[in-house]
DRENDO-1510 file (C-alpha; in Angstrom, 1 decimal, always signed):
<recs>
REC; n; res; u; v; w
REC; 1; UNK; -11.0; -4.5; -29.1 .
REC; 2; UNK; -12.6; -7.1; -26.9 .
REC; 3; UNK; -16.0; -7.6; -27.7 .
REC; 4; UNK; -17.3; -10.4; -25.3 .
REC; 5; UNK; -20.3; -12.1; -23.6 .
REC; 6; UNK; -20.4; -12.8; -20.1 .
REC; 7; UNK; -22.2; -15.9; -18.3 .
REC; 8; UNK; -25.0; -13.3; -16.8 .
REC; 9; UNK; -25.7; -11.7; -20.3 .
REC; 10; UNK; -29.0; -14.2; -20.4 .
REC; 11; UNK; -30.3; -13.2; -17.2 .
REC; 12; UNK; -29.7; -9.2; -18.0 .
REC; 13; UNK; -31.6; -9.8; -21.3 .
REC; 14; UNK; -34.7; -11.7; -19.4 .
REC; 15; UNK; -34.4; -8.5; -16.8 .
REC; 16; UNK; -34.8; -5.5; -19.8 .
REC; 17; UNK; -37.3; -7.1; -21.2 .
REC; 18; UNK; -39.2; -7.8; -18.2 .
REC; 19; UNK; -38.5; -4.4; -17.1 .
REC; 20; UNK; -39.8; -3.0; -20.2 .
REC; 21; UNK; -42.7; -4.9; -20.7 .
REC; 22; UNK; -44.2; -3.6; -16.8 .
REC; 23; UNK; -42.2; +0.1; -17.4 .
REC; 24; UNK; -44.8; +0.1; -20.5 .
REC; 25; UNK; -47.5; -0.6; -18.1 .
REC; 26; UNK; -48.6; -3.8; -20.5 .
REC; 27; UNK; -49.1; -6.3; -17.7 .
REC; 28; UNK; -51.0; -4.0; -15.2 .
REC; 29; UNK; -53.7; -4.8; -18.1 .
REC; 30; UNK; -56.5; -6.5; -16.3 .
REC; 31; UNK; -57.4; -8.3; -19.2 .
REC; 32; UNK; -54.2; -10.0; -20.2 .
REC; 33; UNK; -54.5; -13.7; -19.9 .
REC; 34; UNK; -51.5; -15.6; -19.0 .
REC; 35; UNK; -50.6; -17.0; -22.3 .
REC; 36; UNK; -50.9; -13.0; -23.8 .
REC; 37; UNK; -48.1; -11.9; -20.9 .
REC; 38; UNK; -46.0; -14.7; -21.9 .
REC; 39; UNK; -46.5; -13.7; -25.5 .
REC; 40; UNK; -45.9; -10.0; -24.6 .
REC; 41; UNK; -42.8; -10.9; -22.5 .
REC; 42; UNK; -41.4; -12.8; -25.2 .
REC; 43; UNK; -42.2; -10.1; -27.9 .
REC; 44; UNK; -40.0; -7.7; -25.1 .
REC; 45; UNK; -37.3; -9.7; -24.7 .
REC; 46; UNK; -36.6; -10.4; -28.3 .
REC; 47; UNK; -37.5; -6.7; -29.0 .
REC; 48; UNK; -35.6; -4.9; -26.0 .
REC; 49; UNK; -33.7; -7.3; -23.9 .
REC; 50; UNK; -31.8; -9.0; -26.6 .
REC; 51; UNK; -30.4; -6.0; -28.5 .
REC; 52; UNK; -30.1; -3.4; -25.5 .
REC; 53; UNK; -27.6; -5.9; -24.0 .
REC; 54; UNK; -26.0; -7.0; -27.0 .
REC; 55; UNK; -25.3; -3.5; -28.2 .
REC; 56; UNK; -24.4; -2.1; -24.4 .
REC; 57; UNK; -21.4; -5.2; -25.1 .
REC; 58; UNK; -20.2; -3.8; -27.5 .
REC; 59; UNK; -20.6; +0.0; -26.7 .
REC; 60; UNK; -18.2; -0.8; -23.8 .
REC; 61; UNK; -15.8; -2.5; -25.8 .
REC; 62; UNK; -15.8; +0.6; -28.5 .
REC; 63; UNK; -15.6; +2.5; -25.9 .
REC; 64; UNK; -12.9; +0.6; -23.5 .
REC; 65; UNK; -10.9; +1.1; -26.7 .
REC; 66; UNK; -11.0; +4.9; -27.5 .
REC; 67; UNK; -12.9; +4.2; -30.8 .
REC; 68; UNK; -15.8; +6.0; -30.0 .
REC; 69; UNK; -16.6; +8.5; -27.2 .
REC; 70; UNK; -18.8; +7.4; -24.3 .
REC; 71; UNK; -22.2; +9.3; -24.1 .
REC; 72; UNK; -22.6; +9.3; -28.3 .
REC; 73; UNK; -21.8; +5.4; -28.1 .
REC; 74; UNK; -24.2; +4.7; -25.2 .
REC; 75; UNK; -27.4; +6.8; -26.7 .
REC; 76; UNK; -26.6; +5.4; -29.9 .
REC; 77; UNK; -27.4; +1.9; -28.0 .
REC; 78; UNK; -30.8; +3.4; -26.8 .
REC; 79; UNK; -31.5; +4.5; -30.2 .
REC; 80; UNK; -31.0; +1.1; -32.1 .
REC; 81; UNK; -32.5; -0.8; -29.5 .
REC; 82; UNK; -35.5; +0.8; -29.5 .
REC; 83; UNK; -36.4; +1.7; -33.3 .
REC; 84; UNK; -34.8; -1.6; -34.3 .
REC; 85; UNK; -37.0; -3.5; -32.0 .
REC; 86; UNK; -39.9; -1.8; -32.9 .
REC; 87; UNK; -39.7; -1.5; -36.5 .
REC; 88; UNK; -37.3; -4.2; -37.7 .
REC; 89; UNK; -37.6; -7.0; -34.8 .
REC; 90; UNK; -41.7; -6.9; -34.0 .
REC; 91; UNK; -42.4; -7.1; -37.6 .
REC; 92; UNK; -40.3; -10.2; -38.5 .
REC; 93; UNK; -41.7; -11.8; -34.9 .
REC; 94; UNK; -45.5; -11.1; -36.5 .
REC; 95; UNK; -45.9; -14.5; -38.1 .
REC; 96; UNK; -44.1; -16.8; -35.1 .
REC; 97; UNK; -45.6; -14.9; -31.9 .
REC; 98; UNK; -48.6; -13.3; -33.5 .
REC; 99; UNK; -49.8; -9.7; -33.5 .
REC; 100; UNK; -52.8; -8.4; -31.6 .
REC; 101; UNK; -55.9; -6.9; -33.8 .
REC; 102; UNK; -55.9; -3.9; -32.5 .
REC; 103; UNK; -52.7; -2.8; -33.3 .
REC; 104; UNK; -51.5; +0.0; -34.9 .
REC; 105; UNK; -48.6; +2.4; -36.5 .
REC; 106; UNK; -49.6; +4.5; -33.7 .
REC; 107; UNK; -48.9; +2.0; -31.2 .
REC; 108; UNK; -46.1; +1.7; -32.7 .
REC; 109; UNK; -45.2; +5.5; -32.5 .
REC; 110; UNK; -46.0; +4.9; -28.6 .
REC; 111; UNK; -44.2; +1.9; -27.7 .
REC; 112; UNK; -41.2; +4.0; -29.3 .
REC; 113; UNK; -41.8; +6.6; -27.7 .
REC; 114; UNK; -42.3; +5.5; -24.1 .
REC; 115; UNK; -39.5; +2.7; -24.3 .
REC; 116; UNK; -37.0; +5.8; -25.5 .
REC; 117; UNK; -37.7; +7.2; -21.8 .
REC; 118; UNK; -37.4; +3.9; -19.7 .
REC; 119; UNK; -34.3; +2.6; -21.9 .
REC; 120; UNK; -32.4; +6.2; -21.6 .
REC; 121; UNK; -32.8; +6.0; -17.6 .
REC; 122; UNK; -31.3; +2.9; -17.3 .
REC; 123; UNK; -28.7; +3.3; -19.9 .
REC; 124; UNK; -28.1; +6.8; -17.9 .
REC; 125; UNK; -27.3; +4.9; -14.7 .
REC; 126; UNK; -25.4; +1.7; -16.3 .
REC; 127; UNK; -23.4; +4.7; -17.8 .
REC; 128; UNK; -22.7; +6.4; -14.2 .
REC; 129; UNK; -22.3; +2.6; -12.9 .
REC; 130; UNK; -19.5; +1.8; -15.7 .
REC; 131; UNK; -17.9; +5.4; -15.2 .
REC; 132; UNK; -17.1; +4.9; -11.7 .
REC; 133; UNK; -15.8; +1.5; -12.4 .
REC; 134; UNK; -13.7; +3.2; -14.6 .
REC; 135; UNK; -12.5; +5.5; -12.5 .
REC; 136; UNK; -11.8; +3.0; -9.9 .
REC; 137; UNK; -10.0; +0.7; -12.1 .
REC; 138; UNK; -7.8; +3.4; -13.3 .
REC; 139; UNK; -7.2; +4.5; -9.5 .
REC; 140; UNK; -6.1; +1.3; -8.7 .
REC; 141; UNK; -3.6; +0.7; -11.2 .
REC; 142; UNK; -2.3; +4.2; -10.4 .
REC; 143; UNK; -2.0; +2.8; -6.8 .
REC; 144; UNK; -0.3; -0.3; -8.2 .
REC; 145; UNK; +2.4; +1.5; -10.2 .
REC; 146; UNK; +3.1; +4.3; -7.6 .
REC; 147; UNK; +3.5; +1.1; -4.6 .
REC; 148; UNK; +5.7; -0.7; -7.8 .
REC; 149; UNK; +8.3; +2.5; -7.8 .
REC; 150; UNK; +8.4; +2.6; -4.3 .
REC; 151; UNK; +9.7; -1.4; -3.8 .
REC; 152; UNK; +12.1; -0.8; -6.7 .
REC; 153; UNK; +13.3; +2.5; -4.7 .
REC; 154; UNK; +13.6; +0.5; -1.6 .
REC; 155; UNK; +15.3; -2.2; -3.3 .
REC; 156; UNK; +18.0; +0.3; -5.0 .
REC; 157; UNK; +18.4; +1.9; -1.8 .
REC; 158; UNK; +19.1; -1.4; -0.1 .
REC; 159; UNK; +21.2; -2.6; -3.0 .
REC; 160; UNK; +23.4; +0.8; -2.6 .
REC; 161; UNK; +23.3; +0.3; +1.4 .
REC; 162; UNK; +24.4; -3.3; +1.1 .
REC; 163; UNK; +27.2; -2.3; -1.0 .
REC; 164; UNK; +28.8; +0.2; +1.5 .
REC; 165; UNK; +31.7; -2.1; +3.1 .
REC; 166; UNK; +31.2; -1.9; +7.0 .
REC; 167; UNK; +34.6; -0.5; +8.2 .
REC; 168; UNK; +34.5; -2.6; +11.4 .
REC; 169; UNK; +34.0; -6.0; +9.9 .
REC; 170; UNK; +37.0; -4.8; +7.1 .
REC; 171; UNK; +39.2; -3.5; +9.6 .
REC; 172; UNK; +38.2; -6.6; +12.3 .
REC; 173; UNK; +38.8; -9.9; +9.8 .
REC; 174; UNK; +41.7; -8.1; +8.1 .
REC; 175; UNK; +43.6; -7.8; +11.3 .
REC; 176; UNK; +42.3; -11.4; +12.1 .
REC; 177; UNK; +43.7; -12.5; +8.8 .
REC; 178; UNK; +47.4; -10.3; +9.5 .
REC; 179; UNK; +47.7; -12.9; +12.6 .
REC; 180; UNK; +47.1; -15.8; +10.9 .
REC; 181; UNK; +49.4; -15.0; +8.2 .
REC; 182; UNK; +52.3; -16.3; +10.3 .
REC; 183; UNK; +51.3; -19.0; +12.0 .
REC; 184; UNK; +48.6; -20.2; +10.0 .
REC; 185; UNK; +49.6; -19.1; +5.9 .
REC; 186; UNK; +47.0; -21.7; +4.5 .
REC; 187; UNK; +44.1; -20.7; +6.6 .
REC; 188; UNK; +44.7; -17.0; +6.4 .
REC; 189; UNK; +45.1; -17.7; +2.5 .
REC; 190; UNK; +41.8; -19.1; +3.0 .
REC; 191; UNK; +39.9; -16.6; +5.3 .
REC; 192; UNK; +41.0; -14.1; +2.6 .
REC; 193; UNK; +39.3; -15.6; +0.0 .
REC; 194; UNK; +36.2; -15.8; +2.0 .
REC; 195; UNK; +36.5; -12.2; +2.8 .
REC; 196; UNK; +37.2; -11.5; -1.2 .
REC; 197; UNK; +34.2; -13.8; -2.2 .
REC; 198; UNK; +31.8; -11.9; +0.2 .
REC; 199; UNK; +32.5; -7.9; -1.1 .
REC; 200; UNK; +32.0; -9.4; -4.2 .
REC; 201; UNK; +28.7; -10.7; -3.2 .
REC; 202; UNK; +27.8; -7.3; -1.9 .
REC; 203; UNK; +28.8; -5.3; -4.5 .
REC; 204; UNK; +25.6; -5.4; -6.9 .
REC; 205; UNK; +25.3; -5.7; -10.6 .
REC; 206; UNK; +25.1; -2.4; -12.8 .
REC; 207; UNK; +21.8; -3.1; -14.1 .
REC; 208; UNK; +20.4; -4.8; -10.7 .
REC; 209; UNK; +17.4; -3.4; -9.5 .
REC; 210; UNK; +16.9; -5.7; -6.4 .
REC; 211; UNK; +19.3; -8.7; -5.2 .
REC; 212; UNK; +18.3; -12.1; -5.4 .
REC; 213; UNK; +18.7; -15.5; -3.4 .
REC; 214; UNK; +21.3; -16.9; -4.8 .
REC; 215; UNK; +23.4; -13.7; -4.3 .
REC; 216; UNK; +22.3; -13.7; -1.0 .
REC; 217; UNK; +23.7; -17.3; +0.0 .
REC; 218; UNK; +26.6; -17.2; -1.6 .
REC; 219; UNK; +27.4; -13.9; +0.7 .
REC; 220; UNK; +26.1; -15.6; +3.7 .
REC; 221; UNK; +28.0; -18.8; +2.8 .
REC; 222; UNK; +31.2; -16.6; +1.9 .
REC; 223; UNK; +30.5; -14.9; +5.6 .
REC; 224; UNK; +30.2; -18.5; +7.2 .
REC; 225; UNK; +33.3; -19.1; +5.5 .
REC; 226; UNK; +35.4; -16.2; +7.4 .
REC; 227; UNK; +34.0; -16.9; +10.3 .
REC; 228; UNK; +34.6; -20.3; +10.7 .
REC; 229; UNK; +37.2; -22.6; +12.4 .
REC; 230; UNK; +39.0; -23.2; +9.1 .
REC; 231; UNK; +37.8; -20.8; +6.8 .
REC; 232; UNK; +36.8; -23.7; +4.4 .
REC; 233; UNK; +33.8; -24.7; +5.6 .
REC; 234; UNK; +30.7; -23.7; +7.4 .
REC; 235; UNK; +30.7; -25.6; +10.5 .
REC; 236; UNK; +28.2; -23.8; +12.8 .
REC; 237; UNK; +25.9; -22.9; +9.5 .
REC; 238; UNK; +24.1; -25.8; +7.5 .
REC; 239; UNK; +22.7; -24.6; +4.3 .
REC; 240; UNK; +19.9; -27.5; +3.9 .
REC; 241; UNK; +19.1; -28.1; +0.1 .
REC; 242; UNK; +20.6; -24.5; -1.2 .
REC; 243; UNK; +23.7; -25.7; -3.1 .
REC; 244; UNK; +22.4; -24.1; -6.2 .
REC; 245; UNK; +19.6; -21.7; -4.6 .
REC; 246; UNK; +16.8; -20.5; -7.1 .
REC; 247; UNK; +17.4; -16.9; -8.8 .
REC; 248; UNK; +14.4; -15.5; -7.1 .
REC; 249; UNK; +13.8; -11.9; -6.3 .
REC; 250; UNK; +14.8; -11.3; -2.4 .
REC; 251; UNK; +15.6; -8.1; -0.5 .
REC; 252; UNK; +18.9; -7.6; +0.1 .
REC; 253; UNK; +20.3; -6.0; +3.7 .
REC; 254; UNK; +18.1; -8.6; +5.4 .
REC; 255; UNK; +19.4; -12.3; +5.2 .
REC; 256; UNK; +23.0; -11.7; +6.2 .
REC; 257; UNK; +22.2; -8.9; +8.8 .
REC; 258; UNK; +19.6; -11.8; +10.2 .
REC; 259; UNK; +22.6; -14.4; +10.2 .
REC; 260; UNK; +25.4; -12.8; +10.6 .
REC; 261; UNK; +25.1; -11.8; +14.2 .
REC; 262; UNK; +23.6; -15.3; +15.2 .
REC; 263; UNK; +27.3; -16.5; +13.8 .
REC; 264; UNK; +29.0; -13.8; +16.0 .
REC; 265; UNK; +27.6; -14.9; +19.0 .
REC; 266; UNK; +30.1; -18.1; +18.5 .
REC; 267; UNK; +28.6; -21.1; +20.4 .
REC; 268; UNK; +25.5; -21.8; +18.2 .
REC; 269; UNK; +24.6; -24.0; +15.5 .
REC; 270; UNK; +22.3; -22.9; +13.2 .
REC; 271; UNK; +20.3; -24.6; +10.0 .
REC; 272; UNK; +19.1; -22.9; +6.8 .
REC; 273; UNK; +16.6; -24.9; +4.8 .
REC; 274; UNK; +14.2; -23.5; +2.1 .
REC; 275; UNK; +10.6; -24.4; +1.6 .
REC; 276; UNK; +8.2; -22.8; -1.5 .
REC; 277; UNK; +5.1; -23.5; -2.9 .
REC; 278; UNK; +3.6; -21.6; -5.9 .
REC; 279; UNK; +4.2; -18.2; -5.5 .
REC; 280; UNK; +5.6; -18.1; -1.9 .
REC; 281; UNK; +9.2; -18.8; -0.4 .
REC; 282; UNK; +9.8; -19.7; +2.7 .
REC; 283; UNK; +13.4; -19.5; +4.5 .
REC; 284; UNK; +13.8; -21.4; +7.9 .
REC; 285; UNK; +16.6; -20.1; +10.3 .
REC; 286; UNK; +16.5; -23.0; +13.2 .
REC; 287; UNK; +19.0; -23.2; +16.4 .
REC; 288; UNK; +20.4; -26.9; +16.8 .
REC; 289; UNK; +21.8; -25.9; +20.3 .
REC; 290; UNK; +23.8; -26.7; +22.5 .
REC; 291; UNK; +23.1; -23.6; +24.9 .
REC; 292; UNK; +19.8; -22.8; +25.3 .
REC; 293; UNK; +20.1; -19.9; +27.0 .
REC; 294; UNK; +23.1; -18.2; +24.9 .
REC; 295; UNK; +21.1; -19.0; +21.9 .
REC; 296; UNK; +17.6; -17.5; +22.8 .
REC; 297; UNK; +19.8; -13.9; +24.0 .
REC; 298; UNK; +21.5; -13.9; +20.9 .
REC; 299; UNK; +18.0; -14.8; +18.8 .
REC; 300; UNK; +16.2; -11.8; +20.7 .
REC; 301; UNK; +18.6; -9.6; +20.1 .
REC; 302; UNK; +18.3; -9.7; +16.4 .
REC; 303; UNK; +16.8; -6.0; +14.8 .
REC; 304; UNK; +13.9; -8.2; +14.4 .
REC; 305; UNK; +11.3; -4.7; +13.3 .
REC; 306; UNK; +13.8; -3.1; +11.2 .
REC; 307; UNK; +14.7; -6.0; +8.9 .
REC; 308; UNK; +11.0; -6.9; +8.3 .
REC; 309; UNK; +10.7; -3.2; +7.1 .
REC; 310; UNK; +13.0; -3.6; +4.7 .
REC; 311; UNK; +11.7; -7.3; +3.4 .
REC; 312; UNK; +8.0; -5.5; +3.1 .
REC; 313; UNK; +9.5; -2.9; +1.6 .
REC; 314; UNK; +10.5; -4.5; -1.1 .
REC; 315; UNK; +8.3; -7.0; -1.5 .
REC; 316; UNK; +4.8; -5.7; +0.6 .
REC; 317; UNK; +2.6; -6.8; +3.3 .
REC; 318; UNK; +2.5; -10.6; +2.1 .
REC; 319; UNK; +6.3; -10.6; +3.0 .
REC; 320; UNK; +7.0; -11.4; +6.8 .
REC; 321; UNK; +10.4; -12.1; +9.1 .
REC; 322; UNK; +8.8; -14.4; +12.8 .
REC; 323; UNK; +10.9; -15.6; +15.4 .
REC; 324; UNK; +9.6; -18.5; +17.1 .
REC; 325; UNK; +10.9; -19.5; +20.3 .
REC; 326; UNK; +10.0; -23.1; +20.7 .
REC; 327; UNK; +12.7; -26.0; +21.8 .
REC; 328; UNK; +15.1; -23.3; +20.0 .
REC; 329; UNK; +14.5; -20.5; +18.1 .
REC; 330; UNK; +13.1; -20.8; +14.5 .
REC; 331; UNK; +12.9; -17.7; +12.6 .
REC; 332; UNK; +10.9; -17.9; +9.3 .
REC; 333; UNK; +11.5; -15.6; +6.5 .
REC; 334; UNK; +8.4; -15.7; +4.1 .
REC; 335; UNK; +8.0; -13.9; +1.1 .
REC; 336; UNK; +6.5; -13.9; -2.3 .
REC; 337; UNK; +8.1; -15.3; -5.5 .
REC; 338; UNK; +7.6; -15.3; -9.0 .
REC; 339; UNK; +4.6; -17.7; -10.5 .
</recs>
């Protein structure tokens, strides 16, 4: 149970018993002096403003907790603040702020009893107030769990896409690799390693519930691989920094899909680089040339919409997949990271 003071709580307890002291119609009193309404606001908030806020603390917390039910909590709080102020507080406040002639047990009765009314109206509406902050607060985490399942449903249903071999690119580096065999044993040896390394990428872990960076480079980087001159190295892809990529959370079906038909195209040279700052990732896709032209057809033909649904998805509205068209094109791939 969290039973704590906020930085207002002062002000609220000047505010009740200032409020209580003109609710009881004390300083409409044409003959109060100044120094009597200071006395008489001071008697109020000692009385009144002090308790009611200390005790509506921790009703919320007993309350916030399950230890006690809400409406028995909160009139208990009406209860003790006013027949403690009255008869316990006032009388130990007698020698320090004084106590007026004229006063009686009676006065006593009806302070009590007017202060019951004006402290159960407000208690009524903080009551309504905290309710529907209640209400709100469990909406929203509601609304945060249900948008949870539905990235983690995305993600599986990505994960399980991803997996699924395309039976062109099989069938079409396969038959690539068959007439090399012959001619070129070492680089077909090669090419089929690639081609190994990258359905192993694909294929996700038993317990994964969403891919992740590195995973995601070392298929693009396997793909580079079997696309390249050599099949050793990745000539028309430079991976800038991402030897040993972080582990972060990233969509899969988006990265390669982005890359891979950039690759195709055959001409262009292309530069990966990764930039982050706390809690955001940043993924920069830029064209080093030579054909202008080529390179902006191939960049605009990229599925652009569909694999910036399936980034925000997974990860929500912060996520985002631009292309810029500058010099060359630049496509940035943003999207939130662990903190």
């Amino acid at each position: 149970m969290a039973w704590t003071l906020k930085a207002s709580d002062p002000g609220w307890m000047l505010l009740v018993g200032a409020a209580t002291l003109v609710a009881n119609g004390t300083p409409l009193d044409n003959t109060m002096s100044g120094s009597d309404a200071l006395n008489a606001l001071a008697y109020n908030v000692i009385q009144f403003g002090i308790p009611a806020v200390l005790l509506l603390r921790l009703a919320d917390a007993l309350v916030d907790a399950g230890h006690l039910p809400a409406w028995p909590a909160y009139m208990g709080v009406v209860g003790l603040t006013v027949f403690g102020g009255v008869w316990l507080i006032a009388p130990r406040l007698y020698p320090l702020l004084g106590k007026a002639d004229w006063w009686t047990w009676e006065n006593d009765f009806a302070l009590a009893s007017t202060t019951l009314i004006w402290h159960g109206l407000g208690v009524a509406v903080y009551v309504q107030l905290r309710f529907s902050q209640r209400a709100l607060a469990r909406l929203s985490t509601l609304q945060d769990a249900a948008a949870q399942r539905e990235r983690q449903l995305a993600a599986t249903q990505l994960l399980a896409l991803q997996a699924r071999v395309d039976p062109a690119l099989l069938s079409e580096r396969l038959a690539a690799i068959d007439a090399e065999l012959l001619s070129q044993p070492l680089r077909a040896q090669g090419r089929l390693a690639a081609l190994i390394e990258l359905l192993r990428a694909l294929q996700p872990h038993v317990e994964a519930e969403v891919s992740t960076l590195a995973r995601e480079i070392v298929a693009l980087r396997a793909y580079a691989r079997l696309v390249s001159a050599d099949a050793q190295h990745t000539e028309r892809l430079h991976l800038a920094g991402l030897a040993e990529p972080p582990d972060w959370p990233l969509a899969p079906m988006v990265l390669l899909p982005l890359v891979r038909p950039l690759l195709d195209e055959g001409t262009t040279l292309w530069s990966l680089s990764l930039h982050s700052s706390p809690g955001l990732a940043e993924l920069r896709l830029r064209a080093l040339g030579p054909d202008l032209t080529r390179t902006r057809l191939a960049a605009e033909a990229v599925a652009l919409s569909e694999l910036s649904r399936r980034l925000q998805a997974v990860h929500g509205d912060s996520a985002s997949l631009e292309l810029f068209i500058e010099d060359m094109p630049l496509f940035k791939l943003t999207w939130p990271t662990p903190t």
